[in-house]
Residue frames relative to the residue before (quaternion, step in Angstrom):
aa qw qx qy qz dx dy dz
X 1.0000 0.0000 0.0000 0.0000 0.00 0.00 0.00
X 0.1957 -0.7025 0.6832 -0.0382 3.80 -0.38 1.26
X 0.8513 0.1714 -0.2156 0.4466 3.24 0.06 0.76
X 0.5041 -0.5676 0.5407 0.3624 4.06 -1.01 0.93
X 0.7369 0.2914 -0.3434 0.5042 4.08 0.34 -0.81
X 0.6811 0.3611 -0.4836 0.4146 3.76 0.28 -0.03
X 0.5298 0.5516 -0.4504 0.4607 3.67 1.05 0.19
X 0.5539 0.4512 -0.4394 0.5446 3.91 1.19 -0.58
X 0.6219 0.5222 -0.4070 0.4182 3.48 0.24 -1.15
X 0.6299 0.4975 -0.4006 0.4418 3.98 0.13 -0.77
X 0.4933 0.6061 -0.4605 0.4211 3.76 1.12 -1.77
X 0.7071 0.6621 -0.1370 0.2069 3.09 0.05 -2.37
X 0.8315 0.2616 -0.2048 0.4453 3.12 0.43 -1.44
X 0.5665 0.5417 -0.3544 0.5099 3.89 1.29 -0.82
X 0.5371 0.6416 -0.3411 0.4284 4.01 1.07 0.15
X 0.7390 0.3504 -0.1791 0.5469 2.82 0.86 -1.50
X 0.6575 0.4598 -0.4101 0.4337 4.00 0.99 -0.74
X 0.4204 -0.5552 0.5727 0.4325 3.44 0.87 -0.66
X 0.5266 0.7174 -0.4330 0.1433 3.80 0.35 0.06
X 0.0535 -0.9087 0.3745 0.1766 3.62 0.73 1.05
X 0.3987 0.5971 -0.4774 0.5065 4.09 1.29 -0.03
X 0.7708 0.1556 -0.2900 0.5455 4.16 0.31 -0.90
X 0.6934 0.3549 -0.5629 0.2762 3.66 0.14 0.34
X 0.4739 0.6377 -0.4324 0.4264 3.78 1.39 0.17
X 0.6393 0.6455 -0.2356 0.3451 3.29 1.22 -0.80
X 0.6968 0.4457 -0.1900 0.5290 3.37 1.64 -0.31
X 0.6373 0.4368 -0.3320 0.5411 3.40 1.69 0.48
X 0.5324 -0.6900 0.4747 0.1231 3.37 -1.11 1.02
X 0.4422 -0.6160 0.4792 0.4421 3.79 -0.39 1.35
X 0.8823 0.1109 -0.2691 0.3699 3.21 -1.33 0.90
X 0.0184 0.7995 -0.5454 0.2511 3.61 1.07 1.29
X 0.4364 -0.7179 0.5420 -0.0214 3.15 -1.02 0.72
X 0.3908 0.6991 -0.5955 0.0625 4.01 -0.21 0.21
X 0.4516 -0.7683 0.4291 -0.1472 3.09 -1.69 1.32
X 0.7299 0.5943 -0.1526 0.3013 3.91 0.16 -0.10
X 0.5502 -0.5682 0.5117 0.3356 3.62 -1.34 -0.55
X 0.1035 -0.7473 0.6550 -0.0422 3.00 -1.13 1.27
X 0.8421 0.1083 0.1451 0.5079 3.99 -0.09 0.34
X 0.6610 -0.3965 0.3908 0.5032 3.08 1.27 -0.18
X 0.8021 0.3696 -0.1924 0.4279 3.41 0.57 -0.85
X 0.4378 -0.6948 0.5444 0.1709 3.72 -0.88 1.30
X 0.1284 -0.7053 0.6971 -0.0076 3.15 -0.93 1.38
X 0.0258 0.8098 -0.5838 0.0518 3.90 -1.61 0.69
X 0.4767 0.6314 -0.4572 0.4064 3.78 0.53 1.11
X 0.6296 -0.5088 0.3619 0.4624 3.22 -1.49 -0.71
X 0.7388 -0.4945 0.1880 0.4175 3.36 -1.10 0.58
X 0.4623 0.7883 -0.3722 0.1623 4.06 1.17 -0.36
X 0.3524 0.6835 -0.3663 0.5240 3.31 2.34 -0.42
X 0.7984 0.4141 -0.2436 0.3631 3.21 0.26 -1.57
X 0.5581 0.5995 -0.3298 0.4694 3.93 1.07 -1.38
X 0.6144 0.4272 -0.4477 0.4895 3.94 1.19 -1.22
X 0.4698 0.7768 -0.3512 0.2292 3.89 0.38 -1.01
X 0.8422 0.3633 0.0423 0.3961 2.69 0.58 -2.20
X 0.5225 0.6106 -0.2358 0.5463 3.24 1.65 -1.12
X 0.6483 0.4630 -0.3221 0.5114 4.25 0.90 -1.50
X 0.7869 0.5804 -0.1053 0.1812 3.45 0.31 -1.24
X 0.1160 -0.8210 0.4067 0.3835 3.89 0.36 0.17
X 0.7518 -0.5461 0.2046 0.3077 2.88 -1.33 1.31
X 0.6360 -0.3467 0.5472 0.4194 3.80 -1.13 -0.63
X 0.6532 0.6565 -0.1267 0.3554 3.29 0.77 -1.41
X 0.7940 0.3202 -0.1162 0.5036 2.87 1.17 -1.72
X 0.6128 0.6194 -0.1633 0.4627 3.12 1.35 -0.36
X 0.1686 -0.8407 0.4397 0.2675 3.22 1.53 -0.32
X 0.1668 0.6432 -0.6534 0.3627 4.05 0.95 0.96
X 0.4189 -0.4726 0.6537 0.4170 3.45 -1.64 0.89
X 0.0796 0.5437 -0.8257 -0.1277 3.46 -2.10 -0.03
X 0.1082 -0.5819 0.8055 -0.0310 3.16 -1.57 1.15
X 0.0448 -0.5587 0.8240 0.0832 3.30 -2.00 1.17
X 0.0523 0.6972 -0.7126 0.0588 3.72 -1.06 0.88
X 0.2876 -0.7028 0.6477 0.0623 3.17 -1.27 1.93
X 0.3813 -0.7745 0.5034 0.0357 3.25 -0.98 1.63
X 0.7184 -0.0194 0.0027 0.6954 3.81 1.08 -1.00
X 0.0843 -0.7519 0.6535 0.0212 3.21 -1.69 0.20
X 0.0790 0.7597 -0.6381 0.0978 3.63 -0.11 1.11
X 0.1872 -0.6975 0.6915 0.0129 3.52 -1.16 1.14
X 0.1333 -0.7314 0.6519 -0.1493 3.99 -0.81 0.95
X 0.7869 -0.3834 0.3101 0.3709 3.47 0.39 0.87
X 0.7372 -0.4406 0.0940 0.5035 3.91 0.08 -0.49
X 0.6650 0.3527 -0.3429 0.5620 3.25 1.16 1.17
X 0.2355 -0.7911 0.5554 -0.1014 3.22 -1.10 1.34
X 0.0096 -0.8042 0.5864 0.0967 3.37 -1.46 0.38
X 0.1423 -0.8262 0.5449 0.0129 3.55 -0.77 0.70
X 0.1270 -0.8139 0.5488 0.1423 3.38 -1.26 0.22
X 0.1241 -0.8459 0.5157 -0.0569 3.23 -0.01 1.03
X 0.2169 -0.7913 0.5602 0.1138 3.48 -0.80 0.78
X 0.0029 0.7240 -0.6701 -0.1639 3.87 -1.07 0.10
X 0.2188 -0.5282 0.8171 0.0744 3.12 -2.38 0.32
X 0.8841 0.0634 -0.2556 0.3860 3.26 -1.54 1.05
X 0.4932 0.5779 -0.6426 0.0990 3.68 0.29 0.38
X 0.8020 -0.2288 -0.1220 0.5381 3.38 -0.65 0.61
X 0.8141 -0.2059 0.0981 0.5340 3.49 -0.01 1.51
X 0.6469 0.5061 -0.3718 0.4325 3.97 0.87 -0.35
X 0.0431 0.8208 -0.4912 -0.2886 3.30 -1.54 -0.17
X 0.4923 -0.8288 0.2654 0.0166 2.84 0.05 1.96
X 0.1596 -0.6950 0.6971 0.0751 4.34 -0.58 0.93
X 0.0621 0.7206 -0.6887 0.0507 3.40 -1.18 1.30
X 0.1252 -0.6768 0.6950 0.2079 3.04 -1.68 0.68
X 0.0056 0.8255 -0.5528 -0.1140 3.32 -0.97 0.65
X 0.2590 -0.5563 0.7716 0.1677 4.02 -1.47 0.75
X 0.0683 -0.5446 0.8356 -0.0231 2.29 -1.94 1.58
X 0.1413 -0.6995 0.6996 0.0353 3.36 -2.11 -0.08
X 0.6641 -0.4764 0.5338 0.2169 3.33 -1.12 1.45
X 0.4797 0.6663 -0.5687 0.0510 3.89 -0.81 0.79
X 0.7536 0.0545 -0.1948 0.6255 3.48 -0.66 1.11
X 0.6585 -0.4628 0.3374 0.4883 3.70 0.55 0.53
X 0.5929 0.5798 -0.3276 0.4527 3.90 0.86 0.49
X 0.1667 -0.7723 0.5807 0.1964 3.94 -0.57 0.29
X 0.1663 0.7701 -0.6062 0.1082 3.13 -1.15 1.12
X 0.4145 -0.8302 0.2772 0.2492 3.00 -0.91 0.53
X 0.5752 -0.6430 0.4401 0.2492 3.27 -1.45 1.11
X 0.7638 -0.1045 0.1754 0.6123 3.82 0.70 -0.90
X 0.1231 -0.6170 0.7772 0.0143 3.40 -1.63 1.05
X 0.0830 0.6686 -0.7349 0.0774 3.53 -1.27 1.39
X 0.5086 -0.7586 0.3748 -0.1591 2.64 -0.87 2.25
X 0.5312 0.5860 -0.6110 0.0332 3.85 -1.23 -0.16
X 0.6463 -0.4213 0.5813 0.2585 2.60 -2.44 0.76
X 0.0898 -0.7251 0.6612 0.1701 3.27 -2.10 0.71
């Protein structure tokens, strides 16, 4: 991924396919994810979320609309941040902020902190 937005895009599309091998691929060993789901405060690495997506049938398969729509995008040399909004993942629609960082010539991401609206 040669770019921080083509690294959301990857998020995005492995969401909507359900593909949890290419959406792991865009987080960085020791990733970081952060936030409110339901009410309830989640705080670990992203493997909650990879179980989630992996248990769940996809958007895709389901034929539910999902929509990922990057809202900002600052780039700072080899670290980045984006905000990226969804609609329909399981029934939620979900405000993310995510840090990324330049490693080995690849963007990935360092931490997604998360809430439902």
């Amino acid at each position: 991924m040669n770019t921080p937005t083509e690294t959301i895009n990857v998020y995005i599309e492995a969401t909507r396919c359900g593909d949890v091998d290419k959406l792991q691929s865009v987080f960085a060993p020791g990733a970081l994810m952060s936030g409110y789901f339901e009410g309830e405060f989640y705080s670990g690495s992203p493997d909650l979320f990879f179980e989630e997506v992996r248990d769940n049938p996809s958007p895709e398969k389901t034929g539910i609309e999902y929509v990922g729509e990057m809202t900002h995008e600052e780039v700072i040399g080899n670290v980045a941040q984006i905000t990226m909004k969804e609609k329909g993942y399981l029934g939620a629609n979900i405000a993310n902020l995510f840090h990324l960082a330049k490693i080995n010539e690849k963007w990935l991401i360092l931490s997604k902190t998360y809430t439902d609206e």
